[in-house]
C-alpha positions as CSV (number, residue, x, y, z in Angstrom):
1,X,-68.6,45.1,-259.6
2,X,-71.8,47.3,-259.1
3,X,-71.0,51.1,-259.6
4,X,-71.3,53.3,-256.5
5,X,-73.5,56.7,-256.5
6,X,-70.0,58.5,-256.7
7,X,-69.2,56.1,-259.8
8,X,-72.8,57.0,-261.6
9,X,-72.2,61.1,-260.4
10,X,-68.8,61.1,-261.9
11,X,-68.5,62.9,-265.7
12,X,-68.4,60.2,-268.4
13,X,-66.5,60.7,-271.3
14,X,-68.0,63.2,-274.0
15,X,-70.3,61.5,-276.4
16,X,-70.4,65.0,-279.4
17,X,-73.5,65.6,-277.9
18,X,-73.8,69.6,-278.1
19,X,-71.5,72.2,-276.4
20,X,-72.6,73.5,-272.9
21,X,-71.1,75.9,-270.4
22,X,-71.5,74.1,-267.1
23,X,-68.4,71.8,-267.8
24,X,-66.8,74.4,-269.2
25,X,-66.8,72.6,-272.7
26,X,-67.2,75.7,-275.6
27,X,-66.5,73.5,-278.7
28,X,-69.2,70.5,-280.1
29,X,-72.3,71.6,-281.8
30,X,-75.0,74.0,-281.0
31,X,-76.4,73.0,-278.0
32,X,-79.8,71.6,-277.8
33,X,-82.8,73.9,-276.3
34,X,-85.1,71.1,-275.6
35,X,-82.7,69.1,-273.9
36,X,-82.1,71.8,-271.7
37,X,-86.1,72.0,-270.6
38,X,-86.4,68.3,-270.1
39,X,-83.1,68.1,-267.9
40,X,-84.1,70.9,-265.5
41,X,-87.7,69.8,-265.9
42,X,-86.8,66.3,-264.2
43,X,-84.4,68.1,-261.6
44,X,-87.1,69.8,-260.5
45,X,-89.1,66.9,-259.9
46,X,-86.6,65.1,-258.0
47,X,-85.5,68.1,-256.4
48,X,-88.9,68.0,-254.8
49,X,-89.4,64.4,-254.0
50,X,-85.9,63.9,-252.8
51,X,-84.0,66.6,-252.0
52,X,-80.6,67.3,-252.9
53,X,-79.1,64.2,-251.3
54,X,-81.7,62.1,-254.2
55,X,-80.4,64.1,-257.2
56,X,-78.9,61.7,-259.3
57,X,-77.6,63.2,-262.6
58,X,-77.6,59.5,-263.9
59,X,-81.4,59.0,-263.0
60,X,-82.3,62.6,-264.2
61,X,-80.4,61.9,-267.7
62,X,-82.1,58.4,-267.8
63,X,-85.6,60.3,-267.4
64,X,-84.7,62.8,-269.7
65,X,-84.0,60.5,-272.4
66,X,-80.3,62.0,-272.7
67,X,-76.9,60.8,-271.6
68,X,-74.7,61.7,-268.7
69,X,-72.6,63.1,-271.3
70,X,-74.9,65.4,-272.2
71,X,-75.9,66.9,-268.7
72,X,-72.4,67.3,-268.0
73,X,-71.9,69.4,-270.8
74,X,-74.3,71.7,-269.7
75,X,-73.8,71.8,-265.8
76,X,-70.4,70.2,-263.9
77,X,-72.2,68.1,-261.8
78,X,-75.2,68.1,-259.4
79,X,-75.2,71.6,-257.9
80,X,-74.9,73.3,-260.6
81,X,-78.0,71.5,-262.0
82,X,-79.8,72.2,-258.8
83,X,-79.3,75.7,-259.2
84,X,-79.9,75.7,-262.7
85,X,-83.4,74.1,-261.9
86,X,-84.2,76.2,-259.3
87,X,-83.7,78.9,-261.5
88,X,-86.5,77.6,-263.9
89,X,-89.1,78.3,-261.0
90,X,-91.4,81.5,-261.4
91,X,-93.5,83.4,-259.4
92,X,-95.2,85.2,-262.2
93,X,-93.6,88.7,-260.9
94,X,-95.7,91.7,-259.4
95,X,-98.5,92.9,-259.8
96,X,-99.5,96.6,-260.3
97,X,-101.2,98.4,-257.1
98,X,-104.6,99.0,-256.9
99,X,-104.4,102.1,-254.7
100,X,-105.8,99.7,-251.3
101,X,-102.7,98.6,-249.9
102,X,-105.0,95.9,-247.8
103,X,-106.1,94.5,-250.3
104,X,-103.2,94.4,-252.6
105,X,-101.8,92.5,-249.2
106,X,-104.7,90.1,-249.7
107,X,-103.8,89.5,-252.9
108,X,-100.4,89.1,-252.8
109,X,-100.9,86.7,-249.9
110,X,-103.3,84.9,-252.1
111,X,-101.3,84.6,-255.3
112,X,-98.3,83.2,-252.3
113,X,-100.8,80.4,-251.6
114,X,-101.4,79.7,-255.3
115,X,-97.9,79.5,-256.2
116,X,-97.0,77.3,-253.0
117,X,-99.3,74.8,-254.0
118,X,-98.5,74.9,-257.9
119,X,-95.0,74.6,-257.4
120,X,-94.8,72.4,-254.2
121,X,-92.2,75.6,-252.9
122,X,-92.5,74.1,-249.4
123,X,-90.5,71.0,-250.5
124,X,-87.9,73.4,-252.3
125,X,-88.0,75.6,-249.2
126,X,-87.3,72.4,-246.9
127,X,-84.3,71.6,-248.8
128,X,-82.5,75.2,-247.4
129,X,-83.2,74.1,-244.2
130,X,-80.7,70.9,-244.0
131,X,-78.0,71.7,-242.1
132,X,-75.3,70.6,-245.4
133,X,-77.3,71.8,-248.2
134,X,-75.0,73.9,-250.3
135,X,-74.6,77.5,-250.0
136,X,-75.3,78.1,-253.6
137,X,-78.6,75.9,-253.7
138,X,-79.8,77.6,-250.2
139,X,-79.0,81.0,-251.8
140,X,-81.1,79.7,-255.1
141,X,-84.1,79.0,-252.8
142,X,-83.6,82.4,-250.8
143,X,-84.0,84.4,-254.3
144,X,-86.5,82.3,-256.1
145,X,-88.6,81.0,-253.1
146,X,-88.8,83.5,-251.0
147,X,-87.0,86.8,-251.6
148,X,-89.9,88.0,-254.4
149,X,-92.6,87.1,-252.0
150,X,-91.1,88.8,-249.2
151,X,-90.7,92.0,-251.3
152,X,-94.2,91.7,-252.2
153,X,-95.7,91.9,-248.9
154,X,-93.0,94.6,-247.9
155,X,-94.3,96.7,-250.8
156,X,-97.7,96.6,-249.6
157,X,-97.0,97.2,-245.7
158,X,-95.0,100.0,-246.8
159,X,-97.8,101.1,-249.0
160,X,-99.6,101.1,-245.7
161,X,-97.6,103.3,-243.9
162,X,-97.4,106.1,-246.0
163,X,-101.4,106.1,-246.8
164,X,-101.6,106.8,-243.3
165,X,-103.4,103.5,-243.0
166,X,-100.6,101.5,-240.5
167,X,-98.3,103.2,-237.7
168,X,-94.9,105.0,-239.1
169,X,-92.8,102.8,-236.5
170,X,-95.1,99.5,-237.8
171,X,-92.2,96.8,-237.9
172,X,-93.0,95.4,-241.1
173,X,-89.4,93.4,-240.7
174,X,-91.4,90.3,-238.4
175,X,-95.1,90.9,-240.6
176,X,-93.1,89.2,-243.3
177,X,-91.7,86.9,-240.8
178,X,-94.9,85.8,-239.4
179,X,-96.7,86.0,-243.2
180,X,-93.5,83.8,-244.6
181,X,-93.9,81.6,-241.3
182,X,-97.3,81.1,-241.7
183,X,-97.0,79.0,-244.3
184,X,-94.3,76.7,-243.4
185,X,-95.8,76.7,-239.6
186,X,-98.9,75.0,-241.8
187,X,-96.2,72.9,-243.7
188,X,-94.9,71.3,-240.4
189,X,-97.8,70.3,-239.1
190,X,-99.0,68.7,-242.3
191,X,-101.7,71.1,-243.3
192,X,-102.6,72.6,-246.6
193,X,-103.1,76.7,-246.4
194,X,-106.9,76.9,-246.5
195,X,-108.6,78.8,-249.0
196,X,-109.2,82.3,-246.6
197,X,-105.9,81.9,-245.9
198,X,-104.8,85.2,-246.9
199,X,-107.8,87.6,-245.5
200,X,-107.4,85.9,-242.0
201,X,-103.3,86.3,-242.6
202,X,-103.8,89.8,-244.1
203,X,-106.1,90.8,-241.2
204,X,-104.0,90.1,-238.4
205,X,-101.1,91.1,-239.5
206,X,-102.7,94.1,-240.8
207,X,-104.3,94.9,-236.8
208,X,-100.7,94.3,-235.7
209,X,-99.0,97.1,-237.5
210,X,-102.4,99.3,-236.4
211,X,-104.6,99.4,-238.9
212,X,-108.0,98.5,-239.5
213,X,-108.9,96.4,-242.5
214,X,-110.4,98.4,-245.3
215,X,-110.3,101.7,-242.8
216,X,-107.4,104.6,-242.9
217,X,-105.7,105.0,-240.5
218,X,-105.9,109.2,-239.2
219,X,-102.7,111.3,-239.6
């Protein structure tokens, strides 16, 4: 009789294949780095072509050129893995200000663009959005995929304010909503962020909150 997707997702006997934490195994020997990489490498990728309903533990173990066994030992089944893989993703951290708030926005926004694209986030991003996705993997994405980035722009806004160069009472709350939106707005209609993305962005966002681009703002 063929085996069902809940038959191939089930935890297969151990096979001595290393000790791992995600089973809540602790005895076996030392566990395996590079099996590790290549798992959550391949989660990744089918993380991003299929979603979380796609992730097959059997298919990722299969690509990986390890065993069920093995992942299991490691992770207790497929949400763990997804979080485990999502955790993997990185956004390269801050960057130091330049003393120009605008243009630290600019190139914030830019370096958003870059990472967008090099990651495919908006695939990762779309998988918070179904209605059943797991708390834990939507709170993943929240704090890798968008949490940084919003913190980012924050920083610079804020930077704005008190240079004198945006309005005190400038809602900075819905700029990162409408910089964040931006992008999947060009997501949903099937359009890649074009390359002056982030001046245009900065811009206009920037005129919102009552500045001028590249001009202080008087006290």
């Amino acid at each position: 009789m063929p085996r069902t997707e809940q038959d191939l997702e089930r935890p297969p006997p151990t096979d001595g294949d290393g000790a791992g934490t995600g089973a809540g195994h602790t005895t076996g020997r030392p566990r395996n780095a590079e099996i590790d990489r290549l798992v959550l490498q391949v989660a990744l990728r089918h993380l991003r072509s299929g979603g979380l309903p796609g992730l097959s533990v059997a298919a990722i173990a299969e690509e990986a050129g390890t065993t069920r066994a093995a992942v299991y030992r490691r992770w207790a089944g497929r949400i763990e893995l997804a979080v485990a893989a999502l955790a993997t993703v990185d956004d390269g951290g801050p960057v130091a200000a330049s003393g120009d708030p605008f243009a630290d926005l600019v190139t914030e926004l830019a370096r958003l663009r870059r990472f967008v694209v090099e990651h495919d986030a908006t695939a990762l991003v779309a998988i918070a959005l179904v209605g059943d996705t797991d708390a834990r993997v939507r709170e993943q994405i929240r704090r890798r995929l968008v949490d940084p980035w919003r913190e980012r722009l924050r920083a610079c806004l804020r930077a704005g304010i008190e240079s004198g160069a945006l309005r005190a009472a400038a809602d900075h709350t819905t700029a990162e909503d409408l910089l964040t939106g931006s992008w999947l707005a060009h997501a949903v209609r099937g359009e890649a962020l074009a390359e002056d993305w982030a001046p245009r962005a900065a811009a206009m966002v920037w005129a919102g909150c009552g500045g001028v681009p590249g001009e202080p703002r008087e006290r």
